[in-house]
Backbone bond lengths (Angstrom), bond angles and torsions (degrees), N, CA, C in turn:
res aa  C-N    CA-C-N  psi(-1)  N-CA   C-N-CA  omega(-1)  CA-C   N-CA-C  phi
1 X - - - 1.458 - - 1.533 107.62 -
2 X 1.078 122.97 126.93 1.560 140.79 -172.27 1.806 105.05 -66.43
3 X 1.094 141.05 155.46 1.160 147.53 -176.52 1.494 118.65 -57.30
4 X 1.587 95.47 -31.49 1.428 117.91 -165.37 1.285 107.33 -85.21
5 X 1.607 125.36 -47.07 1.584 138.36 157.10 1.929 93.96 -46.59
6 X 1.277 136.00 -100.85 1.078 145.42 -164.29 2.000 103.09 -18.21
7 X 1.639 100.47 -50.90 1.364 82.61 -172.60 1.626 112.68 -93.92
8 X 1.387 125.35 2.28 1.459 111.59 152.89 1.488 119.56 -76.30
9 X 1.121 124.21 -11.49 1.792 132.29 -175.20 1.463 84.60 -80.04
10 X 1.806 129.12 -61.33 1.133 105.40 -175.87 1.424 118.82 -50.98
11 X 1.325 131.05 -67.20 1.352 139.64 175.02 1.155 111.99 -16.41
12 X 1.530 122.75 -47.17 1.609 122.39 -172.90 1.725 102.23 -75.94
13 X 1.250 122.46 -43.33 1.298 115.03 173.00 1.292 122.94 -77.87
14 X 0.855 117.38 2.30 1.610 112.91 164.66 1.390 109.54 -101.66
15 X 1.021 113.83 1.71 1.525 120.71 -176.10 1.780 108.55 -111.91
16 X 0.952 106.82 -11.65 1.447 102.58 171.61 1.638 98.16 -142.30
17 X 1.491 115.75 36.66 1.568 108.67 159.00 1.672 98.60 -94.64
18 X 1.171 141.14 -30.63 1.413 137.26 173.17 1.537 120.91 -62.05
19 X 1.081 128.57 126.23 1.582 139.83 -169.79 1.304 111.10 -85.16
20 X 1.389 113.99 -2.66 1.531 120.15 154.93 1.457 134.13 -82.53
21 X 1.333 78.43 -13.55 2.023 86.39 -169.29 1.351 100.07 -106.12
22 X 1.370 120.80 -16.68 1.562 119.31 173.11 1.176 98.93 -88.08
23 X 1.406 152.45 -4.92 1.491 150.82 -157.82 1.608 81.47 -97.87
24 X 1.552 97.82 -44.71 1.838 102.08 -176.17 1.586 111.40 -73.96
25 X 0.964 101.96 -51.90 1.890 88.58 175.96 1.495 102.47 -61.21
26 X 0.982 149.93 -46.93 1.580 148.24 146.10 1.825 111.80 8.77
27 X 1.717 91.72 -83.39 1.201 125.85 170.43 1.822 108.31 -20.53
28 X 1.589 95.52 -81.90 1.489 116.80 -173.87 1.617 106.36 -50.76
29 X 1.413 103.18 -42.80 1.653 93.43 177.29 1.529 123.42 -80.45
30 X 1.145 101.37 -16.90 2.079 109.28 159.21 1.979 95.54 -57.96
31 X 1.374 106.02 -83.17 1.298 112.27 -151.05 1.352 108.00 -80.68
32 X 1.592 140.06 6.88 1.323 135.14 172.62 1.506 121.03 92.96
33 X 1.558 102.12 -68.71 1.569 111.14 152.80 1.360 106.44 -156.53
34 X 1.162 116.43 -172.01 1.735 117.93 -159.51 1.066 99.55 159.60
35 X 1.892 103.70 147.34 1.320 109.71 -173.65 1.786 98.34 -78.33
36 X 2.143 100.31 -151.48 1.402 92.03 -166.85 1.907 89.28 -103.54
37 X 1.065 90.68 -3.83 1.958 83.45 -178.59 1.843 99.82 -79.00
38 X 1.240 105.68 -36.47 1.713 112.20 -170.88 1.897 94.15 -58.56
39 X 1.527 114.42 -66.80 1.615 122.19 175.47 1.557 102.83 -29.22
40 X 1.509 108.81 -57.70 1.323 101.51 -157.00 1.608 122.21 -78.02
41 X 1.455 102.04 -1.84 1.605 127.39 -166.54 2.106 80.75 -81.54
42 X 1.120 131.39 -50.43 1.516 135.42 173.04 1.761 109.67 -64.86
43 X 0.979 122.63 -17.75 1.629 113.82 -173.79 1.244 112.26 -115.40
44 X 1.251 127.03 140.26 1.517 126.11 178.77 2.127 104.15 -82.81
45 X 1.694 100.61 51.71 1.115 120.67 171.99 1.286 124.23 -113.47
46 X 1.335 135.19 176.37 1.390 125.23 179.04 1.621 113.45 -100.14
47 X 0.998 148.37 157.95 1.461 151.93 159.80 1.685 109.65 -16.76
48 X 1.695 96.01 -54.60 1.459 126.91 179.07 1.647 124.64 -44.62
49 X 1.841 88.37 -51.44 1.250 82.43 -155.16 1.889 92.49 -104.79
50 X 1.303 121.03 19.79 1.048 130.79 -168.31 1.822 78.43 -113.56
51 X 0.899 154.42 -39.83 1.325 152.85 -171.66 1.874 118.07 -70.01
52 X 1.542 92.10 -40.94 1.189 123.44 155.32 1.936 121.51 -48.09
53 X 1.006 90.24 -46.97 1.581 102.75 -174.07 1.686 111.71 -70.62
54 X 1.889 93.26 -41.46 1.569 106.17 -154.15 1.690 92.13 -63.80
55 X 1.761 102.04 -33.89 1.207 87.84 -172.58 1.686 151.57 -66.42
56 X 1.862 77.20 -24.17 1.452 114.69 159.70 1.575 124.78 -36.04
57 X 1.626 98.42 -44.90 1.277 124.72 -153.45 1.486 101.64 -86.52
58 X 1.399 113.82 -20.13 1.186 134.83 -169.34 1.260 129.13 -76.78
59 X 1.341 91.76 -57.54 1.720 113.50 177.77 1.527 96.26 -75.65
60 X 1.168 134.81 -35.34 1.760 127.73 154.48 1.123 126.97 -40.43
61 X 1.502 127.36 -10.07 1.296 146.06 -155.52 1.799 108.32 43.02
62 X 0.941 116.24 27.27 1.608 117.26 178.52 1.887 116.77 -79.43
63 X 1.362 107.16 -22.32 1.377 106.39 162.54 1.757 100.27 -146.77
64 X 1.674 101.07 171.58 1.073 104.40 160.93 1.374 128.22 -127.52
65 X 1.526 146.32 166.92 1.212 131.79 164.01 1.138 125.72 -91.62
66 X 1.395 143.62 -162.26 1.325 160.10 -112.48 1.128 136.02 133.46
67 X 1.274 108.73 86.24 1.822 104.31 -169.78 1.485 108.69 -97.55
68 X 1.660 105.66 107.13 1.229 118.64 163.97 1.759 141.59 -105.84
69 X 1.748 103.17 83.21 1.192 128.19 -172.81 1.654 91.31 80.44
70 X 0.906 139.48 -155.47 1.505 137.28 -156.29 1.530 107.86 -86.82
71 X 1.050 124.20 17.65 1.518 128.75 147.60 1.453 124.55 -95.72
72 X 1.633 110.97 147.72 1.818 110.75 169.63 1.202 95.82 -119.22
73 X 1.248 103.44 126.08 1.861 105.41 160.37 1.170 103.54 -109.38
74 X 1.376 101.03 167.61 1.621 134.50 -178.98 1.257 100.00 -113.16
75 X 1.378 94.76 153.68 1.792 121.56 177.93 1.136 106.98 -165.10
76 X 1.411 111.41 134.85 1.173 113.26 163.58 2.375 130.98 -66.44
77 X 1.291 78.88 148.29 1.767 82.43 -169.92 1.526 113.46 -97.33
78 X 1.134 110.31 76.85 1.558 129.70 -154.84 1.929 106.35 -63.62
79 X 0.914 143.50 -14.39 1.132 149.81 122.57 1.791 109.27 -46.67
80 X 0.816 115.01 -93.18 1.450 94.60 -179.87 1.736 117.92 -39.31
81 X 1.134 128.07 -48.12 1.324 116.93 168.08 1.692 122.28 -52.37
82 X 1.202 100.28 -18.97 1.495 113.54 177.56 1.422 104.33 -58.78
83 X 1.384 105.25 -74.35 1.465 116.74 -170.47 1.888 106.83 -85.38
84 X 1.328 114.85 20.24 1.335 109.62 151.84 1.614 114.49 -93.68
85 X 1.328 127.05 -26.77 1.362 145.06 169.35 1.515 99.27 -57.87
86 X 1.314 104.38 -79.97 1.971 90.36 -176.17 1.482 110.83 -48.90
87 X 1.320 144.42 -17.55 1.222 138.61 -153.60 1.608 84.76 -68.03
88 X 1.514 78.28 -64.06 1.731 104.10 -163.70 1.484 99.00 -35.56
89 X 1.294 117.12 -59.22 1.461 116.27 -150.74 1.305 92.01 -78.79
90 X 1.165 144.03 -21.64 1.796 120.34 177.33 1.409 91.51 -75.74
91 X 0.654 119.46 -48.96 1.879 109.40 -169.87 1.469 95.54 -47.50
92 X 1.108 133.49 -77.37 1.742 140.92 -178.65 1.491 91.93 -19.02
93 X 1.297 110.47 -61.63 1.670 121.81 -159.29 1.403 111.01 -48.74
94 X 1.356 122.00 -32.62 1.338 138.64 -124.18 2.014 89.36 -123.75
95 X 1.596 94.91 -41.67 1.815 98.36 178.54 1.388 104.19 -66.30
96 X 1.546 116.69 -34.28 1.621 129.94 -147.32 1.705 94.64 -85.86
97 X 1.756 122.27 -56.13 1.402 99.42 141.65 1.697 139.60 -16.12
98 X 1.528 104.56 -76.90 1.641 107.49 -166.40 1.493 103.14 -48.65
99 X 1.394 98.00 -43.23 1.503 106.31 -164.94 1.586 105.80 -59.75
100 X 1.495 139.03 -38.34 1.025 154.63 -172.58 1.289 106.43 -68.74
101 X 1.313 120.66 -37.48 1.773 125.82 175.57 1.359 116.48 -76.93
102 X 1.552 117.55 -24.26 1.216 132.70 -176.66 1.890 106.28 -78.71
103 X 1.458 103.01 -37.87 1.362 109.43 -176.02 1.819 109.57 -73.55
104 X 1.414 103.69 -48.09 1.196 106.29 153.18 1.681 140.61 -43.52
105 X 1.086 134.48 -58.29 0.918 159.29 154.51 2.218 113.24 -36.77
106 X 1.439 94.82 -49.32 1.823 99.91 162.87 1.544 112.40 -67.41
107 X 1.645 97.71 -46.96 1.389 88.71 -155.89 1.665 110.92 -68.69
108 X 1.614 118.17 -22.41 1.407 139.73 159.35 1.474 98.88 -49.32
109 X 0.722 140.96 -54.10 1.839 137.65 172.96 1.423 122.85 -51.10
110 X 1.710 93.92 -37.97 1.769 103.86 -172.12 1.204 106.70 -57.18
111 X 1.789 101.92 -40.14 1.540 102.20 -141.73 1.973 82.70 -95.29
112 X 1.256 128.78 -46.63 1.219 116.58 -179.70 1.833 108.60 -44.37
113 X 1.065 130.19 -32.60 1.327 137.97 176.49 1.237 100.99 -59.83
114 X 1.534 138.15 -69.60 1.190 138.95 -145.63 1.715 86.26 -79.21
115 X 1.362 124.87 -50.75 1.478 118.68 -173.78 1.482 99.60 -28.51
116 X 1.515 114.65 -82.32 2.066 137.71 -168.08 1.727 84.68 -41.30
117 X 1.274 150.86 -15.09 1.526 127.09 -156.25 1.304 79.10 -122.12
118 X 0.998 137.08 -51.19 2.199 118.19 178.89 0.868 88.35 -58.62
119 X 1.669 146.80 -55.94 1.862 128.10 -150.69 1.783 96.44 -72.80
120 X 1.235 130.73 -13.05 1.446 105.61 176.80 1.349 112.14 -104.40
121 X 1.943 99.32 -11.70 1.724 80.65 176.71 1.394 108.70 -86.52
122 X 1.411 130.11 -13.10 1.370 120.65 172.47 1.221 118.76 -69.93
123 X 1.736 112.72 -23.16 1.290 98.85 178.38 1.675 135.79 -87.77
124 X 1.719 78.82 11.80 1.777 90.78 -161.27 1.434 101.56 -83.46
């Protein structure tokens, strides 16, 4: 993976490791698009810090804006949410492996363990 892949994968996870900003991609996918006072009218957040977030959300490429006459709305960027979902899920894929070698690998111990503890109690 190229430097450039590695640091947008980070970007996307840091952008949807906060439970505010998914409340907000939430949000946007209830109401379509919406400004940041409308989002924040749904979050026990401020205008501010919901503006804060969008932007977050932004530079992730996870939504985009739209300035219509002295409003910006948000929307979500459903192609980019696309391929933020597979990101996610190969990574899952990829833990659910390690994790599978790890389970393997104990349970190969258990049983080599229990083998060495019958060979001494038979031999006792």
């Amino acid at each position: 993976m190229s430097a450039a892949a590695i640091a947008e994968v980070d970007e996307l996870w840091s952008a949807v490791s906060d439970p505010t900003r998914r409340r907000v991609l939430d949000v946007l996918l209830d109401q379509g698009e919406a400004t940041a006072t409308i989002v924040a009218g749904e979050l026990p957040v401020t205008r501010q810090a919901v503006a804060k977030h969008l932007a977050v959300l932004d530079r992730a490429g996870l939504v985009e804006r739209r300035r219509r006459g002295r409003e910006v709305r948000y929307a979500i960027r459903p192609q980019r949410l696309d391929a933020a979902t597979r990101s996610l899920a190969q990574v899952a894929a990829e833990w659910d492996a390690r994790l599978a070698a790890i389970k393997r690998i104990a349970e190969s111990a258990a049983r080599e363990q229990q083998a060495r503890q019958r060979k001494q109690e038979e031999s006792r």
